[in-house]
Each structure stands twice: as C-alpha cells, then as structure tokens.
N, CA and C atoms as an extended XYZ file, in Angstrom:
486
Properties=species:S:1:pos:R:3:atomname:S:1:resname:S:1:resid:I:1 pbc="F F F"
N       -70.453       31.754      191.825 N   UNK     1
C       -70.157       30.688      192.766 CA  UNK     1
C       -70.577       29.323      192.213 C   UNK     1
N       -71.486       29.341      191.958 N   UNK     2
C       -72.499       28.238      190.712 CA  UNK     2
C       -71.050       27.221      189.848 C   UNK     2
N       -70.806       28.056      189.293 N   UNK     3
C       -69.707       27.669      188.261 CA  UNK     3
C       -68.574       26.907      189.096 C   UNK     3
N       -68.046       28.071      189.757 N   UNK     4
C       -67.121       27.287      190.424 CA  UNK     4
C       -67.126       25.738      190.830 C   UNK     4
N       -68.223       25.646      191.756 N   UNK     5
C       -68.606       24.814      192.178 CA  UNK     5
C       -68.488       23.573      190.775 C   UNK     5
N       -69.620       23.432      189.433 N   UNK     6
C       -69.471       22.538      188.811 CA  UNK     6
C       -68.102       22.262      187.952 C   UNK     6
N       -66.777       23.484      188.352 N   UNK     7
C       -65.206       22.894      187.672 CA  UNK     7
C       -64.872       22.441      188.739 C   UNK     7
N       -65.470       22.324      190.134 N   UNK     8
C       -64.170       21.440      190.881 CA  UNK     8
C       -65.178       20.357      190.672 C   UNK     8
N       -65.919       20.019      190.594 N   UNK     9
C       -66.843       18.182      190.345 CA  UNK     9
C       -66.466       17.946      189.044 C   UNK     9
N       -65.518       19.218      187.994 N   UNK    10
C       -65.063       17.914      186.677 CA  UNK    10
C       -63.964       17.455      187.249 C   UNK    10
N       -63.149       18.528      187.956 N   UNK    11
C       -61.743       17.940      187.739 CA  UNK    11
C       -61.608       16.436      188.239 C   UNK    11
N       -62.547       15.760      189.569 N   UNK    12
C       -62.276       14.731      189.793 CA  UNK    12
C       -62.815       13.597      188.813 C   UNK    12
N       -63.977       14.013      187.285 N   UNK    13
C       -64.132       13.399      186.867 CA  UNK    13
C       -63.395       13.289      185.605 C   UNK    13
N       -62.123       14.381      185.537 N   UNK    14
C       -61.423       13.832      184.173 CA  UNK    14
C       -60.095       12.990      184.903 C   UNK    14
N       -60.261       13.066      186.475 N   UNK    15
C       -58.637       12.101      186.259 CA  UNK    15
C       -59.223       10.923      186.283 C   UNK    15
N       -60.806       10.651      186.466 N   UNK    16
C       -60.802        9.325      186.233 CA  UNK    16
C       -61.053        8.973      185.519 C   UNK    16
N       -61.362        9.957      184.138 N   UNK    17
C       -61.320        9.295      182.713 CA  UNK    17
C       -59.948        9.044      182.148 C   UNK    17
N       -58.742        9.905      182.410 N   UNK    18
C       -57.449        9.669      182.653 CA  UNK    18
C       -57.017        8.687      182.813 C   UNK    18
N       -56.988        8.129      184.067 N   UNK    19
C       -56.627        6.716      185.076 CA  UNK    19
C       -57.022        5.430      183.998 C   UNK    19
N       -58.916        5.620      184.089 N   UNK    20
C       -59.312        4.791      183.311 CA  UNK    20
C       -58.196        4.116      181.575 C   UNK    20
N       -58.116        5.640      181.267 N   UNK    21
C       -57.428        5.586      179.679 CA  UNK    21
C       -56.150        5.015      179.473 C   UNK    21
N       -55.581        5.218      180.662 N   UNK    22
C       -53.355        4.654      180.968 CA  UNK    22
C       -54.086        2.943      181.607 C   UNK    22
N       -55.087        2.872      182.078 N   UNK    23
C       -55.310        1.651      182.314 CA  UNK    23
C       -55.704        0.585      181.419 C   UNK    23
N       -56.530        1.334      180.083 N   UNK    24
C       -56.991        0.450      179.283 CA  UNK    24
C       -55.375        0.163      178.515 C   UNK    24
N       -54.659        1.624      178.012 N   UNK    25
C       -53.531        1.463      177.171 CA  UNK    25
C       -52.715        0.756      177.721 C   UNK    25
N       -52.616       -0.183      179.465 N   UNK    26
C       -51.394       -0.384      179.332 CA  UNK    26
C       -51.754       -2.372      179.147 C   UNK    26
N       -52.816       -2.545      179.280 N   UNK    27
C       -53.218       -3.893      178.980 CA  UNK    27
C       -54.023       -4.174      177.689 C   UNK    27
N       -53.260       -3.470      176.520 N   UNK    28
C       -53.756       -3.509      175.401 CA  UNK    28
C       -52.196       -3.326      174.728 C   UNK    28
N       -52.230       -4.385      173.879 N   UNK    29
C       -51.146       -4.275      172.559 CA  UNK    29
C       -51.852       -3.781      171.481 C   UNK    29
N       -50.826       -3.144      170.705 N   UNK    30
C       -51.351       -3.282      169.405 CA  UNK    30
C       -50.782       -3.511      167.902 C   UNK    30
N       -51.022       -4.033      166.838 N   UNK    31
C       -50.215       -4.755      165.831 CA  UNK    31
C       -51.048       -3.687      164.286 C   UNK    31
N       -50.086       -3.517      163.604 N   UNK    32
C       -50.006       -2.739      162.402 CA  UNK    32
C       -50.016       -4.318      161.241 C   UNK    32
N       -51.332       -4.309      160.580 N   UNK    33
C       -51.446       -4.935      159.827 CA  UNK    33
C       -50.751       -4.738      158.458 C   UNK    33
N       -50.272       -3.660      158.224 N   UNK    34
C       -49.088       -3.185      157.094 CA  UNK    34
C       -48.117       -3.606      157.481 C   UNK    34
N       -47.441       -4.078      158.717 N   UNK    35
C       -46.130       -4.000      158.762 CA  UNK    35
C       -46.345       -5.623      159.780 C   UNK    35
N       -46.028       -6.584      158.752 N   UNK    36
C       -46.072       -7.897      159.765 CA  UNK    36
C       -45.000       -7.876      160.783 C   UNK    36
N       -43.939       -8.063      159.995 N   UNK    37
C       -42.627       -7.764      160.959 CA  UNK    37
C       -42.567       -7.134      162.060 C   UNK    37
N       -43.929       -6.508      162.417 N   UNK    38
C       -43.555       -5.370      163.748 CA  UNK    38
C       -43.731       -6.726      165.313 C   UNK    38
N       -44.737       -7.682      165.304 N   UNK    39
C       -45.088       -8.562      166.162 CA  UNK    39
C       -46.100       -9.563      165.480 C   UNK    39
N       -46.261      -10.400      166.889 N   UNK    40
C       -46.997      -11.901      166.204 CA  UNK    40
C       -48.612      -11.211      165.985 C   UNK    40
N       -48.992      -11.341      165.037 N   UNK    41
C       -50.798      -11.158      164.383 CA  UNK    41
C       -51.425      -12.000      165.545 C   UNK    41
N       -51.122      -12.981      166.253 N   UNK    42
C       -51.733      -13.775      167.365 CA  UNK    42
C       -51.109      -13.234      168.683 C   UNK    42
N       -50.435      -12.730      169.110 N   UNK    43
C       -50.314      -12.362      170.324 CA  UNK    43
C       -49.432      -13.350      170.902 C   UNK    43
N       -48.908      -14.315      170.609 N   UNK    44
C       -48.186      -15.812      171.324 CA  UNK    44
C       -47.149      -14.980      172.375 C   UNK    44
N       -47.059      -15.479      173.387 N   UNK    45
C       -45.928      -14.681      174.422 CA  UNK    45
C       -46.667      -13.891      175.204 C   UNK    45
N       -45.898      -13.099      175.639 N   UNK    46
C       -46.258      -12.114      176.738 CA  UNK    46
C       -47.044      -12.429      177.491 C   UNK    46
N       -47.670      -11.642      178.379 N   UNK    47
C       -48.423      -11.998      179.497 CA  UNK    47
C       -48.917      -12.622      180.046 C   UNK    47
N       -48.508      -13.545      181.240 N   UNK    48
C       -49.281      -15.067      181.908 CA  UNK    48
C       -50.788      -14.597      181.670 C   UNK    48
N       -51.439      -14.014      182.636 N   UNK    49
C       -53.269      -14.232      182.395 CA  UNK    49
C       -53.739      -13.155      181.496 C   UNK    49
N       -53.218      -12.133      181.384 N   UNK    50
C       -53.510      -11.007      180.582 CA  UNK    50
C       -53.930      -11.521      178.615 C   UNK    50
N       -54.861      -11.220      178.639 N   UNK    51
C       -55.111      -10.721      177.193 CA  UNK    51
C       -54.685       -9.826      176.316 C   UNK    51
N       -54.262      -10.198      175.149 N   UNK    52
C       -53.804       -8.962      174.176 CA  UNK    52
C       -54.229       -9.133      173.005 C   UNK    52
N       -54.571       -8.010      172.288 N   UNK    53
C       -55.256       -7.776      171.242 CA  UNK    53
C       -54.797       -6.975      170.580 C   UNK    53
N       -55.046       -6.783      168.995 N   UNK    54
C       -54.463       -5.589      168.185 CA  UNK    54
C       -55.743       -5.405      167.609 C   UNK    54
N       -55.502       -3.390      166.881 N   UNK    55
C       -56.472       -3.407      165.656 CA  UNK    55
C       -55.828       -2.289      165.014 C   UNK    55
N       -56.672       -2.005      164.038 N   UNK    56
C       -56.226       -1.506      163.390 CA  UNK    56
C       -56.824       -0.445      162.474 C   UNK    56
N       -56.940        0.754      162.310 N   UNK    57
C       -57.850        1.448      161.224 CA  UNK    57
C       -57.007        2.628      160.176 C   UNK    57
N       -57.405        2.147      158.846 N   UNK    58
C       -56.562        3.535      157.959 CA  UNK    58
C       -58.448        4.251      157.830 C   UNK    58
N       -58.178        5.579      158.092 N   UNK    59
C       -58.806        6.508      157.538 CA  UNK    59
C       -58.516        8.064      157.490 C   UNK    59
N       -59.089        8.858      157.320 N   UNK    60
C       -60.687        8.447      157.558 CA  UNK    60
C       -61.164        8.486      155.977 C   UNK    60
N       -62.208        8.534      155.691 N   UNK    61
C       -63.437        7.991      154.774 CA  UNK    61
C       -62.891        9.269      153.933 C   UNK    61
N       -62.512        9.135      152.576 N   UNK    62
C       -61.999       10.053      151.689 CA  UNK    62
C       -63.055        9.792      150.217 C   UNK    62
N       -62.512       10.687      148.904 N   UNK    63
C       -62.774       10.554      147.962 CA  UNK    63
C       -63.855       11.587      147.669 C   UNK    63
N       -64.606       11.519      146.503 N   UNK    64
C       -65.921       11.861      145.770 CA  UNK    64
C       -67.073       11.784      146.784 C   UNK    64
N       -67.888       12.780      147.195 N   UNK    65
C       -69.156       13.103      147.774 CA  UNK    65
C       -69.990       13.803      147.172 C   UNK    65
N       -71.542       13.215      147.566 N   UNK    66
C       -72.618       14.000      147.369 CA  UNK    66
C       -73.567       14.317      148.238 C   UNK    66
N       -73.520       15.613      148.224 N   UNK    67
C       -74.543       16.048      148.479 CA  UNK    67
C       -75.886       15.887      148.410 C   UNK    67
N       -76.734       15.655      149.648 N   UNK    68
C       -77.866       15.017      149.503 CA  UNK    68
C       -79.043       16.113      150.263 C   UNK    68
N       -79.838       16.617      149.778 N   UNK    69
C       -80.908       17.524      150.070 CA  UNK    69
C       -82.313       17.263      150.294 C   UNK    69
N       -83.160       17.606      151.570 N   UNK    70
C       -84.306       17.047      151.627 CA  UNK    70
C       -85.022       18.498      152.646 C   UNK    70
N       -86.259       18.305      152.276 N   UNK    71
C       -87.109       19.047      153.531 CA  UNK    71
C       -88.370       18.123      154.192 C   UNK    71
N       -87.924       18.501      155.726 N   UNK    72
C       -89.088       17.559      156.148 CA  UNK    72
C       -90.387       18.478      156.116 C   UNK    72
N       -91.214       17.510      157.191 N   UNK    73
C       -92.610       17.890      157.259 CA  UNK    73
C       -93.220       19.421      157.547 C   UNK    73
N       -92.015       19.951      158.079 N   UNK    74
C       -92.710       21.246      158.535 CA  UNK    74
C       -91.625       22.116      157.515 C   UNK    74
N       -91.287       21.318      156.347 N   UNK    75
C       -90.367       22.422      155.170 CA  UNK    75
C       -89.185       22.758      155.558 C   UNK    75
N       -88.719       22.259      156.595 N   UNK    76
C       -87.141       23.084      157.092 CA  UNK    76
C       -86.095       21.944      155.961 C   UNK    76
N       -85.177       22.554      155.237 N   UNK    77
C       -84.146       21.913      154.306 CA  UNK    77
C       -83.096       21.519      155.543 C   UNK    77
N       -82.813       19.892      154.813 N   UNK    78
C       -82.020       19.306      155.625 CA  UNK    78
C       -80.770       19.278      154.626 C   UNK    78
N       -79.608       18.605      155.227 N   UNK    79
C       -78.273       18.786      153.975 CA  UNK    79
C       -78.247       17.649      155.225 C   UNK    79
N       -77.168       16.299      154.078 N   UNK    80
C       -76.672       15.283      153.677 CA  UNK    80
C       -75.428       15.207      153.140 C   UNK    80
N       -74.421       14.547      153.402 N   UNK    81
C       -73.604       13.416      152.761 CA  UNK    81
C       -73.553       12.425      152.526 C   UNK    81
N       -72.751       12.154      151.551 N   UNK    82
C       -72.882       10.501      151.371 CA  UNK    82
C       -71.247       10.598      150.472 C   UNK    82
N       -70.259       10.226      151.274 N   UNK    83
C       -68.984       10.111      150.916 CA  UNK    83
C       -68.675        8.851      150.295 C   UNK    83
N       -67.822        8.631      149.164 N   UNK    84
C       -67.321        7.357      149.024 CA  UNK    84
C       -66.237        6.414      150.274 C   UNK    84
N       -67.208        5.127      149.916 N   UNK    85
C       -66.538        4.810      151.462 CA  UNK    85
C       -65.429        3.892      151.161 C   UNK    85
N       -64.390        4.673      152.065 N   UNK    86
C       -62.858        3.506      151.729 CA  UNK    86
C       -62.663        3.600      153.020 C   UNK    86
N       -62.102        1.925      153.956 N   UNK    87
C       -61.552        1.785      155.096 CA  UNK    87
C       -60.784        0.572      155.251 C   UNK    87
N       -60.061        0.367      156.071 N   UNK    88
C       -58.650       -0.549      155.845 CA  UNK    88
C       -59.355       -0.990      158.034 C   UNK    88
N       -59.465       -2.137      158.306 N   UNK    89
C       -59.125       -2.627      159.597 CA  UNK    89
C       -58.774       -3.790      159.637 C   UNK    89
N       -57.947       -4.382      160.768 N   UNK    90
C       -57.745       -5.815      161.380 CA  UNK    90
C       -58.003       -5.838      162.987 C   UNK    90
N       -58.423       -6.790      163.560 N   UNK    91
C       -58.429       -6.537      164.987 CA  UNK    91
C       -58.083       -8.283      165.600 C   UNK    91
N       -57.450       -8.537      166.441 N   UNK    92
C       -57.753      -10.001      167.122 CA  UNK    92
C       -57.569       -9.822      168.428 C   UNK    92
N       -57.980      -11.552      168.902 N   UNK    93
C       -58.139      -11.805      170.374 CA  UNK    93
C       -57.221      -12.574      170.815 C   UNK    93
N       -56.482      -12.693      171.420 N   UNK    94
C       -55.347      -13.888      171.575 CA  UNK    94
C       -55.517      -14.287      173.395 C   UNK    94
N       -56.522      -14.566      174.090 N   UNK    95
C       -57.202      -14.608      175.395 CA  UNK    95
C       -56.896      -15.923      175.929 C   UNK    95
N       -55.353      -16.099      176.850 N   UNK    96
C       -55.442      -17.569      176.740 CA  UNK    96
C       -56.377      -17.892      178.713 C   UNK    96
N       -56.573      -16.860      179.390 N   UNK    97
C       -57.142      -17.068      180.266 CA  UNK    97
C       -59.122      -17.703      179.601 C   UNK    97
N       -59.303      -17.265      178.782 N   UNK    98
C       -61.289      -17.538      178.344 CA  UNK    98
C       -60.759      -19.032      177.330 C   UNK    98
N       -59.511      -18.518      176.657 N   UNK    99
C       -59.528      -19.868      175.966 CA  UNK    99
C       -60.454      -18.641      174.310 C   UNK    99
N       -60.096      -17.665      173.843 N   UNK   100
C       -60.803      -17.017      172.939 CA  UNK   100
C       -59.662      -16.383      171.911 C   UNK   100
N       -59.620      -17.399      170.888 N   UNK   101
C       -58.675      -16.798      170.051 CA  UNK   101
C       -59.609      -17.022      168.460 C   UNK   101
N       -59.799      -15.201      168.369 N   UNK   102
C       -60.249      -14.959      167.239 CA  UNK   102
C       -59.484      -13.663      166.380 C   UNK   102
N       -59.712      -13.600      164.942 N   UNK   103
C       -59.440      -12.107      164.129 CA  UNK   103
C       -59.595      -11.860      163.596 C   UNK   103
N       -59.993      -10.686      163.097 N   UNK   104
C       -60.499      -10.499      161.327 CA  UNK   104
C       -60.121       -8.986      160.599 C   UNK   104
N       -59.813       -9.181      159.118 N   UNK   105
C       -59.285       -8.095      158.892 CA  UNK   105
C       -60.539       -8.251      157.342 C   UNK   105
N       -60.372       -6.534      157.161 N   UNK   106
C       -61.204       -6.212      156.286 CA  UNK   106
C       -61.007       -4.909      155.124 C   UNK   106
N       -61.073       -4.348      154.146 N   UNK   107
C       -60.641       -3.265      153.747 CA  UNK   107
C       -61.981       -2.956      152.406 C   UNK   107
N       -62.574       -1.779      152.346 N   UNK   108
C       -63.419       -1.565      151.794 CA  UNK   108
C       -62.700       -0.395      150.761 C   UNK   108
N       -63.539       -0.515      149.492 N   UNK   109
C       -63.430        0.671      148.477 CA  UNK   109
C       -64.522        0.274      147.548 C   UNK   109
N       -65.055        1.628      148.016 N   UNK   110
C       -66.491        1.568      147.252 CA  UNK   110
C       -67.338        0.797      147.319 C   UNK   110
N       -67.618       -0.372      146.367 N   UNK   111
C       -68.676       -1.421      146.747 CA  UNK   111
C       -68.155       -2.270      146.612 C   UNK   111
N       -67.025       -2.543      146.625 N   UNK   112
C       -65.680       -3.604      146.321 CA  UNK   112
C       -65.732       -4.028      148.368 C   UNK   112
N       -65.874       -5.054      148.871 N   UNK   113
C       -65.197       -5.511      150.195 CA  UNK   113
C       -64.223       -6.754      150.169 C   UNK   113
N       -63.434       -6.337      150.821 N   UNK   114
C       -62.734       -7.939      150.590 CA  UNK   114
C       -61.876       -8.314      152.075 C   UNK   114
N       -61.778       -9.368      152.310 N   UNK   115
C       -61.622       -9.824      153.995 CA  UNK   115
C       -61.503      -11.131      154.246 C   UNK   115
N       -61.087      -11.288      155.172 N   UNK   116
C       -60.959      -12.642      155.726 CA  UNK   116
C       -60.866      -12.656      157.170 C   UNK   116
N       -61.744      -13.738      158.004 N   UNK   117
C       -61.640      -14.144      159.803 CA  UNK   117
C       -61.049      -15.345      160.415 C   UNK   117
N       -60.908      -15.348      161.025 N   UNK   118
C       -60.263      -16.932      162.067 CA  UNK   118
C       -60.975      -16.753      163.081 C   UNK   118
N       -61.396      -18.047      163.720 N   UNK   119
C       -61.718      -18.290      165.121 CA  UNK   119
C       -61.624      -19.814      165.477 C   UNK   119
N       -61.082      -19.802      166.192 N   UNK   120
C       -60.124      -21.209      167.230 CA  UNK   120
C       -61.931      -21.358      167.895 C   UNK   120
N       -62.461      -23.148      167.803 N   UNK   121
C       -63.902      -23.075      168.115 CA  UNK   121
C       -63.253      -24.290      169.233 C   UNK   121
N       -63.928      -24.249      169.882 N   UNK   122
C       -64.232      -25.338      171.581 CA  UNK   122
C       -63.529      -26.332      171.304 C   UNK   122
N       -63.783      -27.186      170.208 N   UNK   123
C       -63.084      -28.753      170.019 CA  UNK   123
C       -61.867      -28.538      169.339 C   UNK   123
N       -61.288      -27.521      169.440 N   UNK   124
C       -59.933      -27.573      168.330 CA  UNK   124
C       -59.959      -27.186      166.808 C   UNK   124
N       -60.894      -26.824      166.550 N   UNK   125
C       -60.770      -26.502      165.125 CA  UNK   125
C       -60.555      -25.632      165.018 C   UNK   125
N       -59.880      -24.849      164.329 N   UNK   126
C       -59.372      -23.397      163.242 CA  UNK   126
C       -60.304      -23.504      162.129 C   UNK   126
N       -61.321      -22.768      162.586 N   UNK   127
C       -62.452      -21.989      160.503 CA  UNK   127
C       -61.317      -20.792      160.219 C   UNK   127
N       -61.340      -20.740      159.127 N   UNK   128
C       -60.617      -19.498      157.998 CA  UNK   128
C       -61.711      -19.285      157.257 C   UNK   128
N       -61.925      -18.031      157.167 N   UNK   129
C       -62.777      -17.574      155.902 CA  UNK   129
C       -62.161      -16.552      155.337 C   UNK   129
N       -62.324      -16.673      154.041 N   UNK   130
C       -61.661      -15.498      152.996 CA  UNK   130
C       -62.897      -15.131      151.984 C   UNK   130
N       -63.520      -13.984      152.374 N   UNK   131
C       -64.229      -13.442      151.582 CA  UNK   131
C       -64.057      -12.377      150.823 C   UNK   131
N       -64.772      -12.066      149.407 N   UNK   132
C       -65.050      -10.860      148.707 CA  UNK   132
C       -66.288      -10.361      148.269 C   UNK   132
N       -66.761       -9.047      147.803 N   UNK   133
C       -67.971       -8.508      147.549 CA  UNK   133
C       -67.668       -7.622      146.509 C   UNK   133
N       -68.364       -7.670      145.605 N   UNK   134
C       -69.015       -6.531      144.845 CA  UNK   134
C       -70.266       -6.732      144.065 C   UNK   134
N       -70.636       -5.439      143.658 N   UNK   135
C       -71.912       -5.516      143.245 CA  UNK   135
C       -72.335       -6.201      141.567 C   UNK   135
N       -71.152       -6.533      141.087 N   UNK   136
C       -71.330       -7.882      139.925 CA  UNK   136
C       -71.502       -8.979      140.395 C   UNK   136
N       -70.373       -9.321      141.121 N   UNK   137
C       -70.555      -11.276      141.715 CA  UNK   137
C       -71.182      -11.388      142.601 C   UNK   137
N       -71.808      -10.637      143.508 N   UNK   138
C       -72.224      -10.649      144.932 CA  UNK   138
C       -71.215      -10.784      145.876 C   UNK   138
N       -71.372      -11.727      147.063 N   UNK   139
C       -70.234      -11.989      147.872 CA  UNK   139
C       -70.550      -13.573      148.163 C   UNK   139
N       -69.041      -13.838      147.821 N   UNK   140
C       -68.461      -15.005      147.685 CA  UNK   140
C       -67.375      -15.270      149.138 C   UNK   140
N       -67.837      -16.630      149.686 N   UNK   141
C       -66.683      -16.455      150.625 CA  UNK   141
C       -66.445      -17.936      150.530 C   UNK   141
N       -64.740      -18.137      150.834 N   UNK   142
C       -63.920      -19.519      150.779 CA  UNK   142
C       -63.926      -19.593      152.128 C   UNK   142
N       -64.534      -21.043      152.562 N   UNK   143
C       -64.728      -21.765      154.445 CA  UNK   143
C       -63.434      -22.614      154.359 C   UNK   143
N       -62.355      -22.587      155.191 N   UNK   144
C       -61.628      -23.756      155.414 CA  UNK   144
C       -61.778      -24.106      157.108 C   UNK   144
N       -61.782      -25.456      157.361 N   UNK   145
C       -61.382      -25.923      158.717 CA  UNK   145
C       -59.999      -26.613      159.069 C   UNK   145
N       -59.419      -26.268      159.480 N   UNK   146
C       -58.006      -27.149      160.050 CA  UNK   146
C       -58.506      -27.666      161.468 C   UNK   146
N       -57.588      -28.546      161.955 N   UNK   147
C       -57.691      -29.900      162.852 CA  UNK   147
C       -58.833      -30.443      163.483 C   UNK   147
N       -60.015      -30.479      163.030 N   UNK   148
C       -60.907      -31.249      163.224 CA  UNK   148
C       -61.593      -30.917      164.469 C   UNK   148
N       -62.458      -31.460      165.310 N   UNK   149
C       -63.722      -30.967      166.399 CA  UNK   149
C       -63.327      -31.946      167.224 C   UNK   149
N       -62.982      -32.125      168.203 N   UNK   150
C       -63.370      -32.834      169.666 CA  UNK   150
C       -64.241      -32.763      170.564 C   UNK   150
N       -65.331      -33.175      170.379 N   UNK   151
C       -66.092      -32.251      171.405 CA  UNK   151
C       -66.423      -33.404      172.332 C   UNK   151
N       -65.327      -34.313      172.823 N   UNK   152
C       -65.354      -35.052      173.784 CA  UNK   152
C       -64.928      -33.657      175.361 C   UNK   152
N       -64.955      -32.230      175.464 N   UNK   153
C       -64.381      -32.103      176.525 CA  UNK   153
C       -65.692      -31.101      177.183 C   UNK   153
N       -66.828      -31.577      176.563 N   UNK   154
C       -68.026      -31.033      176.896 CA  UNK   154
C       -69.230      -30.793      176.260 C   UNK   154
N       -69.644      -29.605      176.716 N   UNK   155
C       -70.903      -28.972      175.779 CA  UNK   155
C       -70.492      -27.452      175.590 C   UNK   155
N       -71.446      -27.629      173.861 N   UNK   156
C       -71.129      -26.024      173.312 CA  UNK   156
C       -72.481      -25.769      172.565 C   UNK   156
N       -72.888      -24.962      172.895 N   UNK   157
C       -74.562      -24.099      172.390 CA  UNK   157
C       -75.310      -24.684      173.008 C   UNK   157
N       -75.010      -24.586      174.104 N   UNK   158
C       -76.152      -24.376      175.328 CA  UNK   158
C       -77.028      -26.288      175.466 C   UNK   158
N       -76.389      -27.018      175.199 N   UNK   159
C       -77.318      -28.629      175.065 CA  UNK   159
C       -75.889      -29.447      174.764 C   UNK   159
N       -76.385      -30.626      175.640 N   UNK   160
C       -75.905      -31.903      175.281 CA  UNK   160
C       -76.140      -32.862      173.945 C   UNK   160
N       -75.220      -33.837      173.544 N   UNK   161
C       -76.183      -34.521      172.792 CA  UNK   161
C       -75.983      -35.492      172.946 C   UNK   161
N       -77.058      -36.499      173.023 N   UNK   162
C       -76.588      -38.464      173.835 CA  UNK   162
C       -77.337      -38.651      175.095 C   UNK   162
C-alpha cells in the first residue's frame, strides 16, 4: 500500500516537470553557431516583450584518457579520469524588455582556447573581445569598443559621479 501511495505523489510531480519543460521550450529560441544562415546570432524580430536566446554545445568530451589511481586514508583505491578536453559553445541574450544584449562563443581543444564576447553596456557602447590561450603564449585577448558611452541617462555601478 506504502508504494502505491508514493507513485500517485510522482505522477503529479512529473507533469509538472513536463508543463514546466514545454514552458521553458516554448519561450526559448535557439541558433546553431555552424550554420549562420539558419537565423539572426542577435535575436532582432520576434517577440514584443519576450526574450530570446540561443546556445549551443558540440560534445561530448572525446579523445585520449587517463587513468588516474589513488587510495585514501583508510586504503580504499579510488579510480579517476582525466579525458582530453574538446568543446565547441555559443550562447546570447537579445532581452529588449531589461535592455540586456550580450554573447559569447567559445571552443576548446586541449590547452588550446579560443573565443570571443559582446555586451551592449548602459551608455551605448558595444565591447568585442576576441581572445586566445595556450600554454606557450598564455592568453592574449583583442578589446574593441564601438559607439562610445553616454552616461548622461543615469547611474551604473551602484554611485553617482558630480
């Protein structure tokens, strides 16, 4: 009887993980960073107050692994991996209700990273950054700003100044 009892208290808790899930998917876009042509990387259009966003992930984590072996304190042998790590993402914000348009894409192999972000800041400016990493050069990243700061239309980080 026991049992019974705790499958009828899931069933009402998977339709509302259900509900929840058709609710997140149906106010969520999403954009394939391989394939520009599929839609705008910014989201421009669609939905009066609604937000839309894309992302994106190639995996999972492939290649050459090792095996890593240890015993703790009371001697019991532990087992480890440590896979070579390769991953491909992009994700953005295109939020014209907050006023939050950011994105960043990234793709890793091995100790090689290489990437670049945008974010639209309070006064109008567009930062671009295009960065790379590895373990010869370190990591190097290129800052650009396009159209300049206004910050005649308030305050931003918490203080005035004047």
């Amino acid at each position: 009887m026991e049992s019974k009892a705790k499958s009828l208290l899931l069933v009402p808790a998977a339709v509302l993980l259900l509900a929840l899930a058709l609710d997140v998917a149906q106010s969520t876009s999403y954009h394939d960073p391989d394939n520009e042509d599929a839609g705008s990387e910014h989201g421009h259009g669609g939905g009066g107050g609604h937000a839309h966003s894309f992302h994106h992930f190639s995996g999972p984590v492939v290649g050459h692994h090792e095996e890593i072996t240890w015993k703790d304190k009371h001697g019991h042998l532990h087992h480890d991996y440590r896979a070579h790590p390769k991953y491909k993402f992009a994700y953005g914000v295109d939020d014209k209700h907050t006023k939050d348009y950011h994105g960043q894409k990234e793709q890793r192999d091995g100790k090689e990273v290489e990437g670049e972000y945008h974010l639209h800041e309070p006064g109008g400016n567009v930062r671009s950054v295009k960065y790379h990493s590895d373990p010869h050069g370190g990591f190097f990243a290129e800052v650009h700003n396009y159209g300049g700061n206004d910050h005649s239309g308030g305050t931003y980080g918490g203080h005035k100044h004047g």
